[in-house]
N, C-alpha and C positions, 0 to 999 in steps of 0.2 A: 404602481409597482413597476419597478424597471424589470425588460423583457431581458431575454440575456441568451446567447449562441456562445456553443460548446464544441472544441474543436481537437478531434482525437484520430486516431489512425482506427479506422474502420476496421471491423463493426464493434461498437458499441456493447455487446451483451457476449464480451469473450468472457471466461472465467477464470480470472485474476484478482487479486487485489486492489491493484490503481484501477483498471475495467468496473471491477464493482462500487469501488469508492464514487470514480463519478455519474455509473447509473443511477445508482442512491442519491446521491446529488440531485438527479436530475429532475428524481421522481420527488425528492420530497423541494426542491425551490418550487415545482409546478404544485404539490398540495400548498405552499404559502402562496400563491396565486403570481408566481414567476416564473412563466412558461419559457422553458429553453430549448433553441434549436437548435441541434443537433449535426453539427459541419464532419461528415467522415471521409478522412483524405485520404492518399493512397501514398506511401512511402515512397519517394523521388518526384512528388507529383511538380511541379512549375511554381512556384512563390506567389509571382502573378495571381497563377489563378487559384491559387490558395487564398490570396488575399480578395480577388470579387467574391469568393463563392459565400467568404464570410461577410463581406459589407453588403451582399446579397440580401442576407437574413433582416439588413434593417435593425437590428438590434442595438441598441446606445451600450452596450455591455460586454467584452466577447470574454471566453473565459477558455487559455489556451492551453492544454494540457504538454505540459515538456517535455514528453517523450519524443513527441514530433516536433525534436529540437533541429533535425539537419533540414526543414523545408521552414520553419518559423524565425529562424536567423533574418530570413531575408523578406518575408511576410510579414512578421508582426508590426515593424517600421511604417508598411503603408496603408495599416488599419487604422482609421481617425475615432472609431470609435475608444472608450476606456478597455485598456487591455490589461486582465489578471491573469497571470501567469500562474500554474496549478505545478507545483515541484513536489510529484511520492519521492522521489529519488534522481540526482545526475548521475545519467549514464556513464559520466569522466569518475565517477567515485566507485562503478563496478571494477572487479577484480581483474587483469587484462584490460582492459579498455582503452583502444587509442587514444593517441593524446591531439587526437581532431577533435574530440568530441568538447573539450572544455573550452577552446571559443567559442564555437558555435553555440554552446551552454550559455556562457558567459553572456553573449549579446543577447539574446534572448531577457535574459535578466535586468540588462541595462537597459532593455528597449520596453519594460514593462511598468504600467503606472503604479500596480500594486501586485506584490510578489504570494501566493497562499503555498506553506509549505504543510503538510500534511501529520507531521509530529514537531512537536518543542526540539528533539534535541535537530532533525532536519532544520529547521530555521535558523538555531544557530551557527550549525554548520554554513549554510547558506550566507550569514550575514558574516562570519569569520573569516572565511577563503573568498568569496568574492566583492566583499562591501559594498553592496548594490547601493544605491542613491534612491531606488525604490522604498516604501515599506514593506514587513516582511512580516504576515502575520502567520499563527500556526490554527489550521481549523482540522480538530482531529475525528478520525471517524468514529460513528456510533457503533457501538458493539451490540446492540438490540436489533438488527433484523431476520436471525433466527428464530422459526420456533423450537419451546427447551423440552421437550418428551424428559419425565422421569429418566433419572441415572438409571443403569441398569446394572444389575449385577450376577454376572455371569459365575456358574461354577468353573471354574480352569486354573490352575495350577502359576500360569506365569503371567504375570503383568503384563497389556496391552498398550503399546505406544499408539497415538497416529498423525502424522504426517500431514501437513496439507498445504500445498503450493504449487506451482508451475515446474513444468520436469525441466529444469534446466542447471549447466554448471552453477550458477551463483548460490542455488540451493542444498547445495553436499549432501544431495543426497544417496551418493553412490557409499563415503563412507557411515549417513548412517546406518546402511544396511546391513554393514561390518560390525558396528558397535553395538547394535540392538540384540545380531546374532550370537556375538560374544559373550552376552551379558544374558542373555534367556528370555530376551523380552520378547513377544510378540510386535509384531509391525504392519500397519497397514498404509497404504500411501495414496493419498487421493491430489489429482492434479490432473492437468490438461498439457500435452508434452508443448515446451516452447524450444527445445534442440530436440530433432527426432534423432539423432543420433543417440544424445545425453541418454535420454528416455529409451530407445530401445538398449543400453547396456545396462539401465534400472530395471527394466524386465527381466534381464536376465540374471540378472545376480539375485532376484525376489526371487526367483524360482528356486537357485541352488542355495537359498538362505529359507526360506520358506514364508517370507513376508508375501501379503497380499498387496497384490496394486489396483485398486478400484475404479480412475479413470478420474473424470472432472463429474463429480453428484450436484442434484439440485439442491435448495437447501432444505425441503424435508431430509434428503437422504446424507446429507452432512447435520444434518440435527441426530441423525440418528446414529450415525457413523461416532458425536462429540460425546452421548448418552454411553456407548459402548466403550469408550475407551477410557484407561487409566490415567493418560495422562497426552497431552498433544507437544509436541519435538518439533524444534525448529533451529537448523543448524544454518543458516544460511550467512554467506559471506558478508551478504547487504539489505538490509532492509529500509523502507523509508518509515513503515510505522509497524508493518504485523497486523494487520485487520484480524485476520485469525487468533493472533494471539489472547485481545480483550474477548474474543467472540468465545473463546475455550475459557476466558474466566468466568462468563458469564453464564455459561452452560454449569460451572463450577466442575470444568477441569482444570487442573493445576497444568505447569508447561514447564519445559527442559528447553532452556535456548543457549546457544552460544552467545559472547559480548558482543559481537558485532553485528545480532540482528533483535539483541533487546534496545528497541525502541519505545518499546511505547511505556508510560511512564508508573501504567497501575501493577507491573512488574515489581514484588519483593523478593529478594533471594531470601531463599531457607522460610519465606514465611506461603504466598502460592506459587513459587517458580524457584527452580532454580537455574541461576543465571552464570555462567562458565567460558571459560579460555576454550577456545577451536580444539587443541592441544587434548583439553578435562574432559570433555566428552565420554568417551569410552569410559573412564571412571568415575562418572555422573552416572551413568548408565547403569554399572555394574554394582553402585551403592543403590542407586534408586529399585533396580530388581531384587534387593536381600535385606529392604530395610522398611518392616511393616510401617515402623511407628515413623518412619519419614513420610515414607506415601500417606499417610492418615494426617497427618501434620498438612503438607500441601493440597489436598485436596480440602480440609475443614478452609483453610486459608483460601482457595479459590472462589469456595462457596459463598465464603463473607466478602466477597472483591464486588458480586454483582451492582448494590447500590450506587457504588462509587464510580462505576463504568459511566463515558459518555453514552447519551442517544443520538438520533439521528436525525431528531427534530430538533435539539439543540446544536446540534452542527451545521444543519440546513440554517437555523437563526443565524451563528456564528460567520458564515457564507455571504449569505444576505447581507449582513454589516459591511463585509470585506467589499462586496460589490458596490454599495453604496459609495462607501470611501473611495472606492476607485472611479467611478462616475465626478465625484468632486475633481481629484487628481487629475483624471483627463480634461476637466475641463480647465485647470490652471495653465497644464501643458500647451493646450491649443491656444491661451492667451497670450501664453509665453511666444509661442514661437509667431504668433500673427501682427505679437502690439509692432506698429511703427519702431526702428531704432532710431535714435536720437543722435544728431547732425554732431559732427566735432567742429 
């Protein structure tokens, strides 16, 4: 089994999405008997020594997360081992986002033997705007590493939204605060602040809306957090897949997302999610609190979604393939670039 080093902006065990996606990773390639080390660099650190700290590990495989795309520009080029590029999302496709960010995106991409992008429609994206010469496969995450505590069903009068992501702009979650309080819904917001700025005006506006903000939960207490609630909101400007989102089908909560952060693909509008213009929101909202026989609708519809959800053993499988194939890859490249050229 090929070993395989994992290279992320330190520490490893934040609580996020793409953080979570490849701890999960991490932990289920080592139960398939593909132990990975674990490279945590530090943002602005030297390329250079980006790049011994990886060929360090010794590992024929490196797998390098693209967020730590402004130090892997200039790193991944003089990694000899096979190198997969792991794409949740390009930071150039965030809202604002300088437009530094898409070269340095972009070489990364071209400097990789095998591209893993995290949802179907991310990889086309990927393969549309940049036409990598890489392959570009999609390994999506498992929605089963919660435990699912019975629904619960509380006596109360208004509908329970909740929330669940990093406190930052790309997440809008200032105006869900506005549209939930509109509409009568109750709100709760679990996350771990990524602008302490963003986060502390989300505080403040829960307080004079009456939403709860619970902070970043383990996943018992997000199991429990998914059991209480009616239904899980997610208005965000970008997503690369919504980990949370199959994890709330799976619990068989139904979900309220804007279009531009339904990715992932076990999403049906009107059948367990409804899927909405940035714009619809507030009037998503405002049907979804006065309209039994919908909420009854979307939730029977979440319940029946579980079977269909990936795991996380078949995306560990899924993984594993990708690495294989990139281990061939690098080895064609290294032939390519060492055979003798041929005299004119």
């Amino acid at each position: 089994m090929t070993s395989v080093a994992l290279v992320v902006y330190g520490p490893l065990a934040q609580r996020t999405g793409g953080y979570l996606y490849d701890a999960l990773m991490v932990r289920e390639l080592g139960a398939r008997g593909r132990p990975v080390a674990v490279v945590e660099i530090e943002r602005g650190e030297a390329a250079g020594a980006v790049a011994e700290r990886v060929m360090g590990t010794g590992a024929p495989v490196v797998v390098f997360d693209e967020l730590c795309h402004p130090e892997l520009a200039e790193a991944l080029p003089r990694v000899e081992a096979a190198r997969v590029l792991l794409v949740h999302h390009l930071t150039a496709w965030e809202p604002g986002a300088p437009a530094a960010h898409l070269p340095l995106e972009a070489a990364c991409v071209a400097a990789a033997d095998l591209v893993v992008a995290t949802s179907e429609p991310t990889r086309e994206r990927l393969e549309r705007e940049l036409a990598p010469s890489a392959p570009v496969v999609a390994v999506e995450p498992g929605a089963d590493r919660l435990p699912f505590p019975p629904k619960l069903t509380p006596a109360r009068d208004a509908a329970r939204l909740l929330f669940v992501g990093a406190l930052g702009p790309r997440k809008r979650v200032l105006p869900l605060l506005d549209a939930a309080a509109d509409a009568g819904l109750g709100l709760a917001i679990v996350g771990e602040p990524r602008d302490a700025a963003y986060a502390e005006r989300v505080r403040a506006r829960a307080r004079e809306t009456g939403a709860e903000v619970l902070g970043a939960l383990d996943d018992d207490a997000l199991s429990l957090a998914l059991a209480d609630a009616d239904a899980l909101v997610l208005p965000s400007a970008l997503e690369g897949y919504g980990m949370v989102v199959t994890e709330a089908l799976a619990a068989g909560v139904p979900v309220i997302v804007t279009r531009a952060a339904a990715v992932a693909p076990a999403l049906s509008h009107e059948d367990n999610a409804l899927v909405v213009e940035e714009a619809e929101l507030p009037r998503a909202l405002a049907r979804y609190a006065s309209d039994r026989e919908l909420r009854a609708r979307l939730a029977a519809g979440a319940a029946a979604s579980r079977p269909r959800l990936q795991t996380w053993a078949r995306a560990a499988a899924e993984m594993a393939e990708a690495i294989d194939r990139a281990v061939s890859l690098a080895a064609t490249r290294r032939a390519r670039t060492t055979a003798p050229r041929a005299r004119g």
